[in-house]
N, C-alpha and C positions, 0 to 999 in steps of 0.2 A: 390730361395731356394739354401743354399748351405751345405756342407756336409762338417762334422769334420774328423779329422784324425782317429777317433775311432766310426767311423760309423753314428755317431748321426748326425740330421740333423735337423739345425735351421732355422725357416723362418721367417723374420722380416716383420714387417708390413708396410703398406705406406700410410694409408690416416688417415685424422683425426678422433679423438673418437665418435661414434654418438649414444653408445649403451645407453640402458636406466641407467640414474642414471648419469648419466658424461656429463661436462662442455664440448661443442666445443671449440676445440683447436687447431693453428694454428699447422701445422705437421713441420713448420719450430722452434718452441721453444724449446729452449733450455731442458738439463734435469737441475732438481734443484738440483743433485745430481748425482756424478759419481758413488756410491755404488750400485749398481745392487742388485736386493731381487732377492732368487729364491722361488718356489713354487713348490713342490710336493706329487701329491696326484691320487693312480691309483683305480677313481671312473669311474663307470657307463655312463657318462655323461647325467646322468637326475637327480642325487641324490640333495638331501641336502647339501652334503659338493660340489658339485659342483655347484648350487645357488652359497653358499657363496665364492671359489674361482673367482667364475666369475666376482659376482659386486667389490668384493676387489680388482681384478684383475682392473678393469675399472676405477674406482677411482682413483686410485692411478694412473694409464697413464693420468687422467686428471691430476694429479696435479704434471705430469713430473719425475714420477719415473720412470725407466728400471724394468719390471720383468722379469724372466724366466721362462717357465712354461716348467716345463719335464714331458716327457711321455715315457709310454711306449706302446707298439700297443693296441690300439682300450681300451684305458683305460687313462679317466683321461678327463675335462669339454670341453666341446663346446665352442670353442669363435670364434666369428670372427673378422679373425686376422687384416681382412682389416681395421677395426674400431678403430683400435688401432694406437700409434705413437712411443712409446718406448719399446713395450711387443716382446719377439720372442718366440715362440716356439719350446720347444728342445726333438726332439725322442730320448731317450737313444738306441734305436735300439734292446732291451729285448723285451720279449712275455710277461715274466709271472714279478710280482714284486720280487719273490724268485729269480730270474735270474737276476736282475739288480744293483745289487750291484755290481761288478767291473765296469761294466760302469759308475756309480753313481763318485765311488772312480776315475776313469779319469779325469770323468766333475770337480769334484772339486777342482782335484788335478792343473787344467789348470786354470778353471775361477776363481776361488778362490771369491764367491761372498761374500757381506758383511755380508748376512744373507739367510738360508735357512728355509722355513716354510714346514711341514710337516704336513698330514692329514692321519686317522685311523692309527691301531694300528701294523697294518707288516708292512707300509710302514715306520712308526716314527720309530720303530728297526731296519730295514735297513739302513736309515739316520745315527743314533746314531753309528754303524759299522761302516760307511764309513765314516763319518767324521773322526774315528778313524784312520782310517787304511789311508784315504788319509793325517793327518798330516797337517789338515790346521787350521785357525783361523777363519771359519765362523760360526757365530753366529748361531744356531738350536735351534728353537723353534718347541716342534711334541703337534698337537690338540689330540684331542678326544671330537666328540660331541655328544658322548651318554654316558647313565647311564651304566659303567662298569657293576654293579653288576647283572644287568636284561638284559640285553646285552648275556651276558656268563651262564643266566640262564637253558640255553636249551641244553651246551655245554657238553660233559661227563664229569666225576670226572677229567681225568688227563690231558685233556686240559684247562681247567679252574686253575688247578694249579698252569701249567708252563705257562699261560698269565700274573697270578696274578706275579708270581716270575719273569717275565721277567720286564713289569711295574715297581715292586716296585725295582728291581736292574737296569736297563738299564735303565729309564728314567732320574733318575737323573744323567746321562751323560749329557744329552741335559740342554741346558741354562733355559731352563722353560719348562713348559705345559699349555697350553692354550686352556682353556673348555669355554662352552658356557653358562654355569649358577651355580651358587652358589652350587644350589644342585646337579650336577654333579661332582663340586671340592669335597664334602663334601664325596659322595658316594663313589670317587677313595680312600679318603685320607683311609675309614674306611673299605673296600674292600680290598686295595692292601698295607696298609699302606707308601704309598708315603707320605712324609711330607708334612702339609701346604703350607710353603714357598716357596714350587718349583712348587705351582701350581695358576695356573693366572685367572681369569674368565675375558674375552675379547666377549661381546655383539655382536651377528653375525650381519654382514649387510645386514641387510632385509628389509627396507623400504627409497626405490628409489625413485625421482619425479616420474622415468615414473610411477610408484604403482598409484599416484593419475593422468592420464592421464587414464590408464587402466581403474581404477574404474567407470571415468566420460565417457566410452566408452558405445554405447546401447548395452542393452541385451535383446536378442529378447526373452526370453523365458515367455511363459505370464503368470505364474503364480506370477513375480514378475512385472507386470504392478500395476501400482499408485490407480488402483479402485479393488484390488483384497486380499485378505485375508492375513495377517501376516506370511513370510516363516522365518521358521527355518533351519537353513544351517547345513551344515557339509560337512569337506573337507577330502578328503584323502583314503590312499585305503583300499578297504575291506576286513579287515584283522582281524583276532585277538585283535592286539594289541590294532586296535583302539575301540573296542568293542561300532559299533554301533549298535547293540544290542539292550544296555541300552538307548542309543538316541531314539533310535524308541516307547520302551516302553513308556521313560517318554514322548515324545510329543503325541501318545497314550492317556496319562492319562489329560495333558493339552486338546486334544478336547475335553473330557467330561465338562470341563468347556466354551470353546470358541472355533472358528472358526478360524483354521492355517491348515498350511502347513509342509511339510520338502519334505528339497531335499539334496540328499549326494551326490556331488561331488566324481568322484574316479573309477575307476577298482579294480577287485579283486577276492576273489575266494566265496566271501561269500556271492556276490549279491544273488542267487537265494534265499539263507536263510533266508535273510534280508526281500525279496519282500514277500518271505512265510509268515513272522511273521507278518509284515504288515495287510496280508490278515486276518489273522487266527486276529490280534486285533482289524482290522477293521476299519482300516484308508488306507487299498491298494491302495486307489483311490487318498488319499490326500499323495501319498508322489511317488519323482520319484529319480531313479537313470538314471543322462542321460549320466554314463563312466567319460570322461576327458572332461574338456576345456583346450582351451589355455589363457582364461582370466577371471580367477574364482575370479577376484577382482570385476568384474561388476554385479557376487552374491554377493559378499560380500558387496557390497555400496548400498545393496538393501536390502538384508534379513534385517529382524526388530532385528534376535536374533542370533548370530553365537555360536557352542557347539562343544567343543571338550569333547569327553568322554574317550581318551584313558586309557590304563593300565600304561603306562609309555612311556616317550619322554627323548630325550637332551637336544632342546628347540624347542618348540612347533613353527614354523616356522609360519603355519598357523593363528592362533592364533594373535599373534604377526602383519599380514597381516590385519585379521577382525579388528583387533582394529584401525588400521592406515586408517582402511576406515571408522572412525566413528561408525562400529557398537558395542554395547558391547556383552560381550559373557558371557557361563556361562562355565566353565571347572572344570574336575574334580582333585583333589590335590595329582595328579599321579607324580612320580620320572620322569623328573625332569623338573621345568619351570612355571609352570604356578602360583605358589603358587609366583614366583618374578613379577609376571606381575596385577596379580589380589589381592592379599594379601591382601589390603587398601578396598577393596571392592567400587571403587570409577568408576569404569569402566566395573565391569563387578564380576562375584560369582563363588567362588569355592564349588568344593559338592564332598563328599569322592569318590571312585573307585566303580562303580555298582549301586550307589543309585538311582535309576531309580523315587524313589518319590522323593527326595529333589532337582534332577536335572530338575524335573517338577516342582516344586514350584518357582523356579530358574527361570526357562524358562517364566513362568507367571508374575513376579516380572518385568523382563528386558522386556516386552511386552509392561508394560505400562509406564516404565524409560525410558530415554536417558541419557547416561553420558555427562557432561559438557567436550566441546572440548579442554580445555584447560587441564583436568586430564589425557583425552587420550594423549596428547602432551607429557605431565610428565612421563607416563607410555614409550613409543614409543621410547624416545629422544635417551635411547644406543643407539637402534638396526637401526638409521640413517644411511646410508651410510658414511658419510664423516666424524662422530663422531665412527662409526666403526671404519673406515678404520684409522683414529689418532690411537686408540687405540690398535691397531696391529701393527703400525710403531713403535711406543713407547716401545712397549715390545718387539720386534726383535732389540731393539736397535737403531734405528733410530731417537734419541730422540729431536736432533735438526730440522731437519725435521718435526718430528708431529708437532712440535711446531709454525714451520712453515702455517700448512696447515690445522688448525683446523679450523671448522668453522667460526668462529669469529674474525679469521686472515685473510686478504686480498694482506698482502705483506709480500716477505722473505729477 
């Protein structure tokens, strides 16, 4: 570990990359490039945008890039660093993300990297200041991967204002914006009036070899043993947003016709209500919440039918996961995501927000389908890791480089 003149404290890594999704690589090879990316994002470390820092993160040390990853305390993804051969980790030495702007404006001002990637929306305003004020020539690109406008739904009249005015004046500072689906782009542009142009839709990396390593993993749970009734999955916590609810009803209304299952994957606060309604429909016995796993692909290569019912996503991470394990699913045509994943209806069915019967009829239909593995392929192929990760190099600028290191490229 060692420590900068302005508090922050970098720790480089030392053994080869072993984490899931990345090439073993000798820790003697060279980098393919002296440009250093930085990456900052002050999440949770269990979120979604820390998923996809992480594998982008991994990737790319497979294939000999330097990242930096800044933080500030107890905010921002889990890696381990040992796994890594070009990544160091940088504490700006802040608490809060509203307090790390002068440090930010130091870091930059020294390392001067070639490109800075930014995650949600204080920390992309913060970047866009300090690039300013440090005076340098690094290329900023700030994400957002949720649906602004249902995002800020809940937020009062005058904070929603000065987000929408901050967005639509401060972002175009930064070199791009980079969203994780179409209808995300679509919903900033008509929301905040950000132009088109300045905004990018770059496919998260969400599907790793380890995903199929996981999936081929046992799972002891026996209601998905090979002599036992059709389950319907569902992932995710229980919450509002994802309103399984409607999920419960319509598989509900499928036992009236046949013999299944569900099981919801997830924590949250709505378990009790859920197991209530169950009761009160009369399938209590046929459906379990058993909390979290740690390897909800080895449901998903199992369920016959995977259901996303939410009210609105970014991009349905999950989703995206059930397909990559073969199964198809049925989702509802909520803001924002699934309508690019399912549209062609060739892998899986969309059903409005609530339709608790057509999402039954859904559910019945894929009971007795299987999509052709080759449409799930078509569907899947953005959200690859290594066709990700190209497509984030590319748009931070890096353009010789992706070019480099696309899949179908073997030498630089």
């Amino acid at each position: 570990m060692t420590r900068t003149d302005n508090g922050a404290s970098i720790r480089p890594s030392s053994k080869p990359p072993t984490a899931p999704g990345t090439r073993v690589l000798d820790p003697s090879r060279p980098l393919i490039t002296s440009h250093r990316l930085a990456i900052f994002a002050a999440t949770s470390g269990h979120s979604g945008v820390d998923r996809v820092i992480r594998n982008l993160t991994f990737q790319l040390d497979a294939w000999g890039i330097g990242v930096d990853l800044l933080r500030i305390r107890n905010h921002g993804p889990e890696l381990d660093m040992d796994a890594l051969v070009h990544a160091r980790r940088i504490d700006l030495g802040a608490d809060h993300v509203n307090t790390a702007l002068p440090a930010l404006v130091r870091w930059l001002r020294r390392e001067r990297p070639a490109a800075l990637l930014t995650d949600k929306d204080r920390v992309n305003r913060i970047a866009i200041v300090a690039r300013h004020l440090a005076a340098v020539d690094t290329r900023l690109c700030v994400r957002l991967g949720t649906t602004v406008s249902v995002n800020l739904s809940d937020r009062g009249g005058v904070e929603r204002l000065l987000q929408r005015w901050s967005i639509r004046h401060l972002y175009p500072h930064a070199d791009g914006v980079i969203v994780p689906s179409q209808g995300v782009a679509d919903d900033l542009t008509h929301y905040t009036g950000l132009p088109h142009d300045q905004i990018h839709v770059v496919r998260s990396p969400i599907v790793t070899p380890q995903l199929d390593v996981l999936a081929a993993a046992p799972c002891d749970h026996p209601w998905l043993a090979s002599d036992q009734p059709p389950v319907i999955l569902g992932v995710g916590e229980l919450s509002y947003r994802k309103d399984f609810a409607t999920l419960v009803r319509a598989v509900a209304r499928v036992r009236r016709k046949r013999e299944c299952r569900l099981i919801i994957l997830g924590r949250g606060r709505r378990q009790a209500e859920l197991q209530a309604l169950a009761e009160q429909l009369g399938i209590g016995s046929d459906m379990h919440l058993p909390g979290f796993t740690p390897n909800p692909y080895s449901f998903m290569s199992r369920a016959a039918v995977f259901v996303l019912s939410s009210r609105w996503e970014g991009m349905p991470v999950a989703l995206v996961e059930a397909l990559a394990c073969g199964t198809p699913a049925v989702a509802t045509d909520c803001p924002s995501g699934p309508a690019e994943l399912l549209g062609d209806g060739d892998c899986g069915s969309l059903v409005s927000i609530g339709d608790e019967a057509a999402m039954a009829t859904k559910i019945d239909h894929w009971l007795e389908c299987r999509p052709q593995p080759a449409l799930i392929e078509q569907a899947i192929a953005p959200y690859r890791i290594e066709a990700s990760a190209a497509a984030f190099l590319a748009r931070l600028g890096f353009d010789n480089v992706a070019t480099c290191v696309t899949p179908t490229t073997t030498t630089c």
